[in-house]
N, C-alpha and C positions, 0 to 999 in steps of 0.2 A: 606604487608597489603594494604598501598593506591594505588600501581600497581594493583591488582588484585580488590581492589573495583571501582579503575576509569574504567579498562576493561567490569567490569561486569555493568556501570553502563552507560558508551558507546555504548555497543552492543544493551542495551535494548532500552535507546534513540530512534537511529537511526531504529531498528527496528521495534519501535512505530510510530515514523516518517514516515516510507515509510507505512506502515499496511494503518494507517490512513489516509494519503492524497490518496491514491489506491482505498481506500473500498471510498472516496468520490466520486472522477473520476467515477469508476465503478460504483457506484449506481446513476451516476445522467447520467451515458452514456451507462451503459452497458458495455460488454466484446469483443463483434462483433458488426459492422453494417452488414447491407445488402439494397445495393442500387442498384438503377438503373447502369448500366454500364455507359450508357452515363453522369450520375452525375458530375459536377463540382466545383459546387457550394455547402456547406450545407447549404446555407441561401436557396437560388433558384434552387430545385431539380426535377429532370427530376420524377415521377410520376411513381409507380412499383403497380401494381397488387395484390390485399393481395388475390386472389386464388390459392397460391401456393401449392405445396406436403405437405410443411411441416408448414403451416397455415389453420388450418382447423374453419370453421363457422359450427357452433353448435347451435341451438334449435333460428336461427334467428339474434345470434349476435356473435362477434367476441371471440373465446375463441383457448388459447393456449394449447395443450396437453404437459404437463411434459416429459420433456424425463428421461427414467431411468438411472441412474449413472452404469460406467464402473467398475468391480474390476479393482485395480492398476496392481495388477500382472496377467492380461489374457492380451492377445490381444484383440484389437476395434472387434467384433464381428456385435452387432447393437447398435448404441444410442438411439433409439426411436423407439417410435408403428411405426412413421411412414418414418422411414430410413430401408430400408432393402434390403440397397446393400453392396456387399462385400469391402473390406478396401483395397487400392493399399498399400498405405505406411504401414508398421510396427509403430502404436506407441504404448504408454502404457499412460489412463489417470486415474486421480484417481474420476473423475465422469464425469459425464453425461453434460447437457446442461439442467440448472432446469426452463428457463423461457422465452419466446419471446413475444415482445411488439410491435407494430405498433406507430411511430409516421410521422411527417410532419412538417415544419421548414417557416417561413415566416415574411420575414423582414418588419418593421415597423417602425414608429417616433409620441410616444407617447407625447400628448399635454393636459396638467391640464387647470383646470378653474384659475391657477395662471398663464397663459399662458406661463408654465412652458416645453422643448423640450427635447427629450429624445430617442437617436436611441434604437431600443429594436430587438431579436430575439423573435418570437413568434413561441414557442414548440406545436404543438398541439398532444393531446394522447387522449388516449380511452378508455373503459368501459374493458378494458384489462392490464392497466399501472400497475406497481406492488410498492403502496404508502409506503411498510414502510421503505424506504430510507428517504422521505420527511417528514413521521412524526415523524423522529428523530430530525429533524431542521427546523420542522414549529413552529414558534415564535410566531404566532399569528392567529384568526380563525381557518379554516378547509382546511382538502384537499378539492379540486374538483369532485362535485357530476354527473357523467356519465353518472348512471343507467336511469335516466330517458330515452323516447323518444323524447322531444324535446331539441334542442340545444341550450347548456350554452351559457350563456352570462358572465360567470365570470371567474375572471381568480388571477391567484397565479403570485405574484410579490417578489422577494427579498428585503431585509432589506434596503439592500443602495439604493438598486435604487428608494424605498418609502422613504426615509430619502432625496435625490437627488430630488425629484418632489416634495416633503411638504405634501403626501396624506398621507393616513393611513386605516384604515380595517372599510371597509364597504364602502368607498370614489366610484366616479365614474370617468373616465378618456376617453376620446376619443385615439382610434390609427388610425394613417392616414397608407393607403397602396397607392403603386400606379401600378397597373395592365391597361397592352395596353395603357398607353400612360394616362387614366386615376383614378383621384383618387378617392377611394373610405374610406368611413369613418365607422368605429365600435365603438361603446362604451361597455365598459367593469367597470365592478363591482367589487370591491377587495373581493375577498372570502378569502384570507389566505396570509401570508407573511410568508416568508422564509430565514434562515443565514446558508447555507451549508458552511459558510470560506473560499471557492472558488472565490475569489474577482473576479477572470477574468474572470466569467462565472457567478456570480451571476447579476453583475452588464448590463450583455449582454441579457440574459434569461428570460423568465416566460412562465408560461406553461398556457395552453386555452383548451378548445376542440377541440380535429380535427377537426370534421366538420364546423367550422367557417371557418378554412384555406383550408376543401376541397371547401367551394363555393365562398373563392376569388378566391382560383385558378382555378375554372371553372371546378374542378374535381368531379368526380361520387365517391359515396360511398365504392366502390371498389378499389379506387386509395389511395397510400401513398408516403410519399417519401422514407419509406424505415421500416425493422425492427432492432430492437436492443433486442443481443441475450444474455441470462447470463449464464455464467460457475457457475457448483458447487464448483469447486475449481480453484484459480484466478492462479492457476500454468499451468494446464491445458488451459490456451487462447490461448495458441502460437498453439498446435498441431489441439484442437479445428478451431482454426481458419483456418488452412490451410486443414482440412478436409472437413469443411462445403465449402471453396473455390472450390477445386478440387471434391469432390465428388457429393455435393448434390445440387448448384446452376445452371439455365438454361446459355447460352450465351449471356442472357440478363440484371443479374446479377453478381453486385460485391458485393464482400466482404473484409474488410477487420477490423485490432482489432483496438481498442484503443489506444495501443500504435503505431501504424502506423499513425491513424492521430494526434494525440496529441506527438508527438517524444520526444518535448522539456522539458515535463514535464518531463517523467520518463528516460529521460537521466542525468538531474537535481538527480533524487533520486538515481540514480546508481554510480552518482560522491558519495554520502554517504557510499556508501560501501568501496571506496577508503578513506574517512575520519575514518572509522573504521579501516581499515588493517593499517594504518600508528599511530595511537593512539594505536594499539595493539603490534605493533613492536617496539616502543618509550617505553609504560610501562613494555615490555617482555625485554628489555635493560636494563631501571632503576632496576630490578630486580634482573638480573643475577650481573651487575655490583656492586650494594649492597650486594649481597651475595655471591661474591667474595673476598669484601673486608673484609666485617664481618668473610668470614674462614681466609682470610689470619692474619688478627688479632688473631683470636684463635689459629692459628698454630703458631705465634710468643711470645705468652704469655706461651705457654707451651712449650717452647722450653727445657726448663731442663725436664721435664716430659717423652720427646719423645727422649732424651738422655737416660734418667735413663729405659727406657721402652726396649730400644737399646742393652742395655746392658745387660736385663736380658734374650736377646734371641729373641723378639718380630720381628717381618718381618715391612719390609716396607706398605705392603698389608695392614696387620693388625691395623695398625695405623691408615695408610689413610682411613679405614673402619668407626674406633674410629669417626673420625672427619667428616665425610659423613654422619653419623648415628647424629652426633650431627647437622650439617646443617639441614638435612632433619627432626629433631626437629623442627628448628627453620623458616622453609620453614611450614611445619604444620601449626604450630600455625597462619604463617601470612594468610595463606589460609583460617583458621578456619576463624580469625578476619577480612579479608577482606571480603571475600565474607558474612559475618554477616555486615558490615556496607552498602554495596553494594547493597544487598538485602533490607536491612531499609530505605537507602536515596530510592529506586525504590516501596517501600511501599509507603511513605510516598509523593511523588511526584505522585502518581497513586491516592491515597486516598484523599491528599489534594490540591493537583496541587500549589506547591510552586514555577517552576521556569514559570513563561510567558511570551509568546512570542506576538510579533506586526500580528495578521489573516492577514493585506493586504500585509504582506510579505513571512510568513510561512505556508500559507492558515489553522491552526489551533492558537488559543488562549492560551494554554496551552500544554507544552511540554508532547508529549504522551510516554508512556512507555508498551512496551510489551514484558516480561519475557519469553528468549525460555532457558527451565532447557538446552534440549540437548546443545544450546552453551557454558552455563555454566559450565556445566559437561567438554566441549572442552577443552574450555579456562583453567579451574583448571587440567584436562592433560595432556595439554602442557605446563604448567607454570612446572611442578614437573618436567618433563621429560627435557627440554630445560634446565631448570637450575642447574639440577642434574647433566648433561652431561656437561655442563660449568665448574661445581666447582672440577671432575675430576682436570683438570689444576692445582689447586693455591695445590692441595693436592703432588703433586710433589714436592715441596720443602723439605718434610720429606724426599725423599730419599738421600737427600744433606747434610742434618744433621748427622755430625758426634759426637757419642757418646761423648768424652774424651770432645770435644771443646764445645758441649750443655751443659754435667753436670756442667761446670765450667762455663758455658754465665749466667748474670744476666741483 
């Protein structure tokens, strides 16, 4: 029973854990970039063209067409209205590419009337940015309003980094740039603040209008430093992405995912899946080893039983059955009971977020849990089968048991 409900309540952890900190990554980065080739820098980016095949301007302003999702079981045929060349590689995804953004990156050193100094990335995005990522963890005001035609002056800051400078929402703050050798100064307006948990990135980050950062960088409305593209399904990036590389990018363009430039995070989340296979092989041990010992007990407490049983003709088979039959009772029930407590502490920590964690270490607050039945289902058959096939063993002792010397053992 606590073998099976710490498994069950392991897997779901960890699996909430990586779901969570991934769907953050990805919705504040996307799946893909696509940048200039020459790119070096993401602070300081060489300047790409949003006239591309697969960026289309619509009715005067910049609008992205959906591309349609793949079935999993056909080959890549087309992902989009507007891809329709044939597929060198064989893969199989299970959707499409549902969304692409234009943004633009440009480093700064924000200064308060507390003459308070603060290096910042300044994110710029456009009447195309897909908000409800951010207004799951805007804390305070509003997103950023695009639609107009003239250019924001306001801009979306993080919690720490407002908490770090003393401002707060509605505040005004200057950021110095320095472009050719010269500095140039903008002031900016808090429209909104933000806690995505992402300490290493909230604290570097805020997002502005592009077009602020297209006219420090002396760039035409046509210029970005890149887009960032989202998968329907976050399995699909890796093939996604080496498709959009190879098939649909000029020799002026690169591409590459999330995990390529961010490596350290999700090799960090993949060492969890080693913290699961080793907690799973530790309580599949306690397991077997307990119900080893629990038959070998049963089989020495009936020892005159399996004498008297001996004698009236009974096979060795027959017994060991007896007693297999009675294990795999008592394997039952622990199954029933654990995965019942297992399932309630993953209620219960889901509903009321009992165990929490430090955000500037785990990039979330509260330990996340996401329930997948099919591992459940796994785990509960391999627990019966793994230990079934164990308790074989301890069931060999009956054949040792000789009738005349059992009936007489007390």
């Amino acid at each position: 029973m606590i073998s099976m409900s710490v498994m069950i309540i392991a897997t779901a952890l960890v699996s909430g854990f990586k779901n969570e900190i991934s769907s953050k990554i990805f919705g504040f980065w996307g799946h893909i970039h696509i940048t200039n080739f020459h790119t070096e820098s993401a602070v300081e980016s060489v300047p790409v063209n949003i006239n591309q095949h697969f960026y289309i301007k619509e009715r005067g302003r910049d609008h992205i067409t959906d591309i349609e999702s793949v079935p999993y079981d056909k080959e890549w045929p087309t992902l989009s209205r507007w891809l329709q060349r044939s597929v060198t590689t064989p893969s199989k995804t299970k959707g499409g590419i549902r969304h692409i953004q234009v943004f633009a990156n440009k480093a700064g050193i924000i200064k308060t009337k507390g003459q308070m100094l603060e290096g910042i990335i300044l994110k710029g995005v456009s009447n195309d940015y897909n908000w409800e990522f951010f207004k799951e963890y805007l804390t305070e005001g509003q997103i950023l309003d695009l639609s107009q035609d003239k250019m924001s002056r306001e801009i979306l800051i993080s919690e720490s980094s407002a908490k770090r400078l003393k401002v707060k929402l509605h505040d005004k703050f200057r950021v110095h740039f320095v472009e050719n050798g010269s500095q140039i100064i903008r002031t900016f307006t808090i429209r909104g603040i933000y806690n995505t948990g992402l300490a290493e990135y909230d604290k570097k980050f805020a997002l502005i209008d592009i077009r602020q950062i297209q006219r420090l960088n002396g760039w035409t409305e046509e210029q970005v430093s890149g887009f960032e593209v989202f998968a329907d399904n976050i399995e699909d990036m890796e093939p996604l992405g080496k498709y959009v590389y190879y098939n649909v990018l000029g020799p002026e363009l690169f591409s590459e995912t999330i995990k390529d430039i961010y490596p350290g995070i999700f090799s960090w989340l993949n060492l969890q899946d080693v913290n699961v296979r080793v907690i799973l092989i530790l309580m599949m041990l306690v397991a077997v080893i307990n119900m080893i010992t629990s038959l070998l007990i049963l089989i020495l407490e009936r020892t005159n039983m399996i004498g008297i049983l001996k004698s009236l003709g009974a096979t060795n088979w027959s017994i060991r059955k007896t007693f297999l039959y009675q294990a795999g009772f008592i394997i039952g029930v622990g199954l029933l009971l654990g995965n019942a407590l297992g399932l309630l502490f993953c209620w219960l920590q889901k509903t009321y977020g009992l165990i929490k964690l430090p955000e500037e270490a785990y990039y979330v607050s509260v330990a996340p849990i996401d329930i997948s039945w099919a591992m459940i289902v796994f785990i509960n058959v391999m627990a019966v089968v793994v230990t079934m096939l164990f308790l074989l063993i301890p069931t060999f002792l009956v054949t040792y048991i000789q009738p005349v010397k059992a009936i007489r053992f007390k």
